[in-house]
FILOMI-518964 format. One line per 3 residues: number of its first residue (from 0); for each residue x, y, z of C-alpha. Coordinates in steps of 0.1 Angstrom, whole numbers. Layout:
<atoms>
NUM = X/Y/Z ~ ...
</atoms>
This chain:
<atoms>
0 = -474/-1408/1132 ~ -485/-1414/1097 ~ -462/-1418/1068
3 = -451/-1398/1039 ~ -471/-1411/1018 ~ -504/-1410/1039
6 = -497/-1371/1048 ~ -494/-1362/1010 ~ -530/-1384/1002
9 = -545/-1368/1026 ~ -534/-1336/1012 ~ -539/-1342/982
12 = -582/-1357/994 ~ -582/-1309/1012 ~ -568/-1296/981
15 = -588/-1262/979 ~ -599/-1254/934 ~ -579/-1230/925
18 = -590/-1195/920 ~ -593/-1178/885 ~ -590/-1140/875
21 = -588/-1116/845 ~ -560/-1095/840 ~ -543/-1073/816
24 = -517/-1086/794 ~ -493/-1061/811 ~ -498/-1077/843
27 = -499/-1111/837 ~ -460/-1123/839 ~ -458/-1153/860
30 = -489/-1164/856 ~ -508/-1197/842 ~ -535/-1197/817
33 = -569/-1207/831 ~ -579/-1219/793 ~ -563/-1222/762
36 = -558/-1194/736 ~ -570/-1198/703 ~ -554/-1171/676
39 = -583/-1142/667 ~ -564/-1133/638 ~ -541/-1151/610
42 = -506/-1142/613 ~ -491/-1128/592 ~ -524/-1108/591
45 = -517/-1098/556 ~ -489/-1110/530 ~ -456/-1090/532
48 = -420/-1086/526 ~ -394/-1105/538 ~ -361/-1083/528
51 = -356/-1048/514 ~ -359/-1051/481 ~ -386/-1045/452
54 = -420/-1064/446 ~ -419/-1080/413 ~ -441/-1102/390
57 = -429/-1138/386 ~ -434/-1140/349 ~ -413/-1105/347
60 = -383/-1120/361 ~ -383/-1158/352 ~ -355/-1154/327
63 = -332/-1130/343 ~ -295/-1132/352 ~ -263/-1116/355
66 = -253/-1118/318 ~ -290/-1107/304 ~ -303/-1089/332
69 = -344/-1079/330 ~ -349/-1042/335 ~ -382/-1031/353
72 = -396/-995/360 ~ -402/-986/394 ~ -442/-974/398
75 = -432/-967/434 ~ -431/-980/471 ~ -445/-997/491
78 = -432/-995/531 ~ -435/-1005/565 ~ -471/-989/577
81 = -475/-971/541 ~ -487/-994/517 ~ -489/-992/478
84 = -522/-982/465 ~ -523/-997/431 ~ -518/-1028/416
87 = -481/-1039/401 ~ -484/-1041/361 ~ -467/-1056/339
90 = -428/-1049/337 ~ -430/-1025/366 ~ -412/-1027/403
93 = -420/-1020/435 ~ -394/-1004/462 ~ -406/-1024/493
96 = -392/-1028/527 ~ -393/-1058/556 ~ -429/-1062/568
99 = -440/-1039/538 ~ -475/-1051/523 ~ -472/-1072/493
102 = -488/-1050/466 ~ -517/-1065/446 ~ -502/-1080/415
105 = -468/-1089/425 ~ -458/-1122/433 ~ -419/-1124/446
108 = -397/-1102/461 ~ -360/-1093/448 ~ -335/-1083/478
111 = -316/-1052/470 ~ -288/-1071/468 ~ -297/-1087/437
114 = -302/-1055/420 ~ -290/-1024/402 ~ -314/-995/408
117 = -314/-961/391 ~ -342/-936/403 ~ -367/-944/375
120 = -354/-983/368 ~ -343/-1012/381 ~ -323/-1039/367
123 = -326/-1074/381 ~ -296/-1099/385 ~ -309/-1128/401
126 = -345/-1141/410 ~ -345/-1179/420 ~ -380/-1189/426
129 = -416/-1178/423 ~ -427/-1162/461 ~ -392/-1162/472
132 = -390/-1138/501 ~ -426/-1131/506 ~ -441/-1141/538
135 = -477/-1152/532 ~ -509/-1140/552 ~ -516/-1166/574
138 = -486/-1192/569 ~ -474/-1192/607 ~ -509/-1198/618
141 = -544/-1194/608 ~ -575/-1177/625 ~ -591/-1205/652
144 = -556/-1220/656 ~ -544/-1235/691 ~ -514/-1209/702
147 = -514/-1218/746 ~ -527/-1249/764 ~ -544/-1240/796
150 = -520/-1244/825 ~ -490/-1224/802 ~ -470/-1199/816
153 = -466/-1165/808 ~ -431/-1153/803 ~ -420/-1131/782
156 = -421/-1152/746 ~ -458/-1162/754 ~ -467/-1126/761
159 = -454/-1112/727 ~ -468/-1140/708 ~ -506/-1127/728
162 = -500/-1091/721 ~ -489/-1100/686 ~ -523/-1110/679
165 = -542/-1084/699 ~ -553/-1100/729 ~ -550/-1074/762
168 = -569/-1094/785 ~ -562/-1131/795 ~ -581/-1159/824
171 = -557/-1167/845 ~ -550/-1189/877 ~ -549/-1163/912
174 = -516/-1161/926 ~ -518/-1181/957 ~ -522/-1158/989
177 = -501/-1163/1013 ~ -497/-1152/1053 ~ -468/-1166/1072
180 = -465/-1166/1111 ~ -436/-1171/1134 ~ -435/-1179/1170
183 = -412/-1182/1193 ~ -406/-1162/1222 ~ -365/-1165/1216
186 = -369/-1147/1177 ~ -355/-1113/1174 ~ -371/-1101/1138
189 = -353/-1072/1133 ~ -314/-1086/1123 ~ -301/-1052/1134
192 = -312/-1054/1167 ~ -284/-1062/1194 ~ -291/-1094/1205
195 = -292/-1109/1243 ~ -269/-1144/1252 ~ -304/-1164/1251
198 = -316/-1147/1219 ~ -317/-1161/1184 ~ -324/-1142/1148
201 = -354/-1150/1127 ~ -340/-1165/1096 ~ -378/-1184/1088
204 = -396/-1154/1075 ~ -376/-1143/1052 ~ -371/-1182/1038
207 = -408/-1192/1042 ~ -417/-1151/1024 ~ -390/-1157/998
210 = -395/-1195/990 ~ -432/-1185/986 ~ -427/-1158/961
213 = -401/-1181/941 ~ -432/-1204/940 ~ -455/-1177/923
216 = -475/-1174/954 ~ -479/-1138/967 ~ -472/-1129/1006
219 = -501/-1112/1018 ~ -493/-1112/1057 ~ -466/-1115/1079
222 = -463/-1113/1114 ~ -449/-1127/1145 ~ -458/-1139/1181
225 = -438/-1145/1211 ~ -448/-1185/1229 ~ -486/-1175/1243
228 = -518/-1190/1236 ~ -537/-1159/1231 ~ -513/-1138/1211
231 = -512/-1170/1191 ~ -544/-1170/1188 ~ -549/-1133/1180
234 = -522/-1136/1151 ~ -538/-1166/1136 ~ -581/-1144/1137
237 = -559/-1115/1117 ~ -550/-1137/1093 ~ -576/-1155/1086
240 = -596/-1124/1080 ~ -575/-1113/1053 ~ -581/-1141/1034
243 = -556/-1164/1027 ~ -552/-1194/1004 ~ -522/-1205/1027
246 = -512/-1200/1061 ~ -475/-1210/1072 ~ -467/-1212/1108
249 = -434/-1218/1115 ~ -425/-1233/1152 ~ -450/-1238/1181
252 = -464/-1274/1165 ~ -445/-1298/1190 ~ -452/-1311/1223
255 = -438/-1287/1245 ~ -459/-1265/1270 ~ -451/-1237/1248
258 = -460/-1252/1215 ~ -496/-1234/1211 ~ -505/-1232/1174
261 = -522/-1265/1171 ~ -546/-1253/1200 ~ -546/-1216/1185
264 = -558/-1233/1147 ~ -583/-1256/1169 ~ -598/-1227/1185
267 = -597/-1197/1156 ~ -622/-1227/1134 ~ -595/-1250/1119
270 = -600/-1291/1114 ~ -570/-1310/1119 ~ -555/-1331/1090
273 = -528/-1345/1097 ~ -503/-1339/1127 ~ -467/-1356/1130
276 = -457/-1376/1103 ~ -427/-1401/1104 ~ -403/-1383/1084
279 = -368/-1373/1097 ~ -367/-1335/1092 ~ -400/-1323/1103
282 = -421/-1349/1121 ~ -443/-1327/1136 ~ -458/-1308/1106
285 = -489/-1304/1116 ~ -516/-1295/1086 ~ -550/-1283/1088
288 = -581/-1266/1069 ~ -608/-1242/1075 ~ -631/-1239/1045
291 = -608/-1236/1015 ~ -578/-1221/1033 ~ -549/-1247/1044
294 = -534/-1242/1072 ~ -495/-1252/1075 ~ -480/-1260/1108
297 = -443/-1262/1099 ~ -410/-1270/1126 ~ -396/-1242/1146
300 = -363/-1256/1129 ~ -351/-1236/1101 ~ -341/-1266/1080
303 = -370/-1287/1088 ~ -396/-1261/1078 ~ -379/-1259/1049
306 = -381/-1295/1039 ~ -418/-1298/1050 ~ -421/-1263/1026
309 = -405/-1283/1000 ~ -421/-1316/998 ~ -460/-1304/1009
312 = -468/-1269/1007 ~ -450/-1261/969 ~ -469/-1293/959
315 = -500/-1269/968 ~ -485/-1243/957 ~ -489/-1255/924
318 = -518/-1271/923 ~ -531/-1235/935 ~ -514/-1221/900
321 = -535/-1248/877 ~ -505/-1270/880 ~ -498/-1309/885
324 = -498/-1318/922 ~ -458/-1329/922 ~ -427/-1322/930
327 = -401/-1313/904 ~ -371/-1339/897 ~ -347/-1357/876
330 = -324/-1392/881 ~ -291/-1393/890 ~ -266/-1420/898
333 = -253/-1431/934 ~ -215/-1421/934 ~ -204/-1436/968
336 = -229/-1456/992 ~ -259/-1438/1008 ~ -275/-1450/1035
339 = -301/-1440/1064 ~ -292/-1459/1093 ~ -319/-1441/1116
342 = -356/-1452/1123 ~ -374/-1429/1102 ~ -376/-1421/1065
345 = -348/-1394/1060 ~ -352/-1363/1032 ~ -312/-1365/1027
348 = -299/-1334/1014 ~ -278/-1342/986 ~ -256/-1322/955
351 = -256/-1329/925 ~ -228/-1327/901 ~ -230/-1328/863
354 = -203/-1348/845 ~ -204/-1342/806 ~ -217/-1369/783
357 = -224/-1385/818 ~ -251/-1395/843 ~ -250/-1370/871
360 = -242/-1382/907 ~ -252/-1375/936 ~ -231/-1373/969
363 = -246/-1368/1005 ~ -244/-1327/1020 ~ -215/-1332/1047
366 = -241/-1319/1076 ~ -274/-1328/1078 ~ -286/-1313/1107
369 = -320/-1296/1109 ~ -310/-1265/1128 ~ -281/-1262/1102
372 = -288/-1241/1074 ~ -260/-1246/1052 ~ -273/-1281/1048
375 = -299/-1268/1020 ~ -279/-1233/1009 ~ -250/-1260/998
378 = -276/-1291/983 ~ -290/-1293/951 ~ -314/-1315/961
381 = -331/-1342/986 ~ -337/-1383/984 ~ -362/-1399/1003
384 = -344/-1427/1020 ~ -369/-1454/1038 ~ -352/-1463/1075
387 = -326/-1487/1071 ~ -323/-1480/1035 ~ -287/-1483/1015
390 = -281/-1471/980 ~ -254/-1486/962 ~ -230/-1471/940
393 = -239/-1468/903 ~ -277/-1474/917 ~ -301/-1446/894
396 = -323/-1422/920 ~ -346/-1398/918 ~ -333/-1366/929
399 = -362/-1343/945 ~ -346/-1308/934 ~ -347/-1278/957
</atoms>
């Protein structure tokens, strides 16, 4: 067996480049930048209107106020998407609404609320400053300016911010494609199907196709094969042909006589990279790669594939996305002793719980087996405990977060 460390360096020595695509703005939700946006256009792209109100010069207004207010006569409006034509002269007003273009001449804005207004005049109660209100072409950002670092992603703020500026096309990093086989000869993959005393459900796919797409990778295959070398085989030549970044095999990567998928990889043009690594869930992940696709060849048990898919494959995922090779995680404190009293490095399932104007602990799941799902539906979170290693309490930890 190798160790935890070893199996993630040599991972990290087959990571496949990641692959790149354009897309539409409208299709691009999820996904992170392949470069960095620069602005094509100042924003504002023109100077306008903060408020409701009317366009005014400075030097009109200066000495107003509510006991000698100035009285201007409107010359007209100016509104959102129908802009004044002329130029603002002197003692004259211009109705203007929020966004409105700034006519040419005038200089500040009074809000409505500062006003009196009759249909041909205005009278004017309070004006503060000179460009008070106005929102000046270019003041959030000017043409060339950096708006994205390559690697951002999408949601919905960046988006607006892109189509705000009229950009409908964007580089992107490829969703990672994804196929995910499960063997096992016991599996009934239909969950309404009446099930016989030596049967058990398939719980895997749906985890491995779910945890996948919470990743940002996109399922392209998924399929399933009952404890034979040649269906194994078969299932692993389909997909491979449809082109996968990732494959995940779940079971059949032991030593049994019906473990075939390190055989089946072996035979369908994989190289092997690492197989068993000393690690308590999952020591038999096996992991493997054929050109640029990575095979993963992850425990028949639900809770072990899960930790394997945790701590190696989202790394990948990741790094497939134009993100850091890591894991995400955050410190916490030890509230009562934790300790791995076994012979291999444990991934101890753990919660978390917040404590205001506190350090967060973290207390051991109460079952940590790996055919035991509620171990990770009720954690937050794993530690990596060496064998023989004790935490004390108070001791700081880093939490690996699930």
């Amino acid at each position: 067996m190798i160790t935890v460390a070893e199996a993630l360096a040599l991972l990290r020595a087959n990571l496949p480049q990641p692959r790149e695509e354009d897309l539409p703005l409208q299709e691009a939700a999820g996904c992170y930048l392949a470069g960095e946006i620069v602005a094509p256009e100042p924003s504002p792209r023109f100077t306008n209107s903060a408020m409701d109100g009317y366009a005014v010069r400075w030097a009109d207004v200066m000495t107003t106020s509510k006991e000698r207010p100035v009285t201007l006569r409107i010359a007209g409006e100016s509104r959102a998407g129908v802009p004044f034509p002329a130029a603002v002269g002197p003692g004259e007003a211009i109705r203007i609404s929020t966004g409105a273009v700034l006519p040419a001449g005038a200089d500040t804005v009074i809000r409505i609320e500062d006003t009196s207004g009759a249909e041909q005049t205005v009278q004017i109660f309070v004006a503060s400053r000179p460009g008070q209100d106005v929102r000046r072409a270019g003041e959030e950002f000017e043409r060339g300016a950096h708006l994205l670092a390559r690697g951002s992603r999408l949601g919905s703020r960046q988006l607006a911010l892109l189509a705000a500026v009229g950009i409908d096309r964007l580089r992107v990093f490829a969703k990672p494609r994804v196929a995910i086989f499960g063997t096992g000869s016991e599996l009934i993959v239909d969950a309404a199907q009446e099930l016989q005393p030596h049967q058990i459900r398939d719980s895997n796919s749906i985890m491995l196709v779910t945890a996948v797409r919470e990743c940002g990778g996109e399922v392209v295959d998924c399929r399933h094969a009952e404890d034979d070398l040649e269906a194994t085989v078969d299932a692993l030549r389909r997909m491979v042909a449809s082109g996968p970044d990732l494959i995940l095999c779940s079971g059949g990567v032991s030593v049994g006589r019906h473990d075939h998928v390190k055989e089946a990889a072996v035979r369908v043009g994989f190289a092997e990279i690492f197989w068993r690594v000393r690690q308590k869930p999952g020591k038999p992940l096996f992991c493997a790669r054929q050109g640029r696709m990575l095979l993963f060849g992850l425990p028949g048990n639900p809770v072990s594939a899960y930790m394997c898919l945790a701590h190696y494959v989202r790394p990948v995922l990741a790094w497939l996305q134009g993100r850091s090779f890591g894991h995400a995680s955050m410190y916490a404190k030890v509230g009562e002793e934790i300790g791995n009293p076994g012979k291999r490095p444990n991934f101890l399932r753990v919660t978390i719980v917040e404590q205001p104007g506190a350090v967060p602990t973290v207390a051991p799941a109460a079952k940590q087996g790996s055919h035991m799902l509620t171990s990770i539906v009720q954690a937050d979170g794993y530690l990596y405990l060496e064998a023989g290693q004790a935490l004390l309490p108070g001791a700081l930890v880093e939490v690996f977060l699930l």
